[in-house]
C-alpha positions in Angstrom: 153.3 65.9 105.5 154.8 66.7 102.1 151.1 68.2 100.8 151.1 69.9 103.9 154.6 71.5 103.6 154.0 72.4 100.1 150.9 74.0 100.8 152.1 76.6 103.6 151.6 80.0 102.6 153.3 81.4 105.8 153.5 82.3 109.3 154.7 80.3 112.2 155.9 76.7 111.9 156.3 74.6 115.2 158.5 72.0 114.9 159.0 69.3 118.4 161.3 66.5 119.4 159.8 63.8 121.4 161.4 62.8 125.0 164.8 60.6 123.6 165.5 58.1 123.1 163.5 57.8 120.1 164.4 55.2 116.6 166.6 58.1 114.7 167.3 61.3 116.6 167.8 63.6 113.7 164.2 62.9 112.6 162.6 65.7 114.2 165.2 67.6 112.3 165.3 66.6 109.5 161.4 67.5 108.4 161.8 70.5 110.0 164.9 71.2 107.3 162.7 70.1 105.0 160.0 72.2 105.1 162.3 75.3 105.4 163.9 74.9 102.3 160.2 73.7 100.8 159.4 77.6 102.0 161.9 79.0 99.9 161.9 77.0 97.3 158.0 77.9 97.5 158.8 81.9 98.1 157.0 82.3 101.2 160.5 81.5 104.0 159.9 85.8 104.0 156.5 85.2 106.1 157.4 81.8 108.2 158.5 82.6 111.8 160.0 78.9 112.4 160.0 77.5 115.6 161.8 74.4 117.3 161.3 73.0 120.7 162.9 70.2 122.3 162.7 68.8 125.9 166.6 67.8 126.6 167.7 71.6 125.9 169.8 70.1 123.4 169.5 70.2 119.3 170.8 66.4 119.6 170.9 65.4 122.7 172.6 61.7 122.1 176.0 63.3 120.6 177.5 66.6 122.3 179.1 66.4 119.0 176.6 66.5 116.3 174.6 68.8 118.7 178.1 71.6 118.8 177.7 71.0 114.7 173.8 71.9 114.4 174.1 74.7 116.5 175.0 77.4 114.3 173.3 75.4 111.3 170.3 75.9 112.7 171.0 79.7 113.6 172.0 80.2 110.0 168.5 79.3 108.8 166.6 81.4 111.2 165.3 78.7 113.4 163.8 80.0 116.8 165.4 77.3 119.4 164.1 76.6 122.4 164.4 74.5 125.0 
């Protein structure tokens, strides 16, 4: 994944979370963070439409709590949420 991510010259980055529960629920998250800051770091964040889709309808749908803190984390970085 990390070739992959380093690779990415742009455009539109799809990013899922699979049907919980799952092993570690910020996992689908967490590479999706990832790459974003790979795509600055890499100077091409500019030309990446990024794009998360979940099932629940939730960012974190185990903890109302985590989910109220990645809310706006999330929004900050220019994620496209949908549920």
């Amino acid at each position: 994944m990390s070739q992959l991510r380093e690779s990415f010259k742009g455009g539109k980055a799809v990013f899922t979370a699979p049907v919980f529960p799952i092993k570690c629920g910020g996992a689908p998250q967490k590479i999706m963070y990832l790459s974003e800051e790979t795509f600055r770091k890499n100077g091409v964040r500019d030309e990446t439409d990024i794009h998360y889709y979940t099932n629940p309808g939730v960012l974190f749908p185990p903890c109302p709590k985590y989910n109220d803190a990645l809310v706006p984390i999330a929004a900050a970085k220019g994620v496209n949420f949908h549920k």
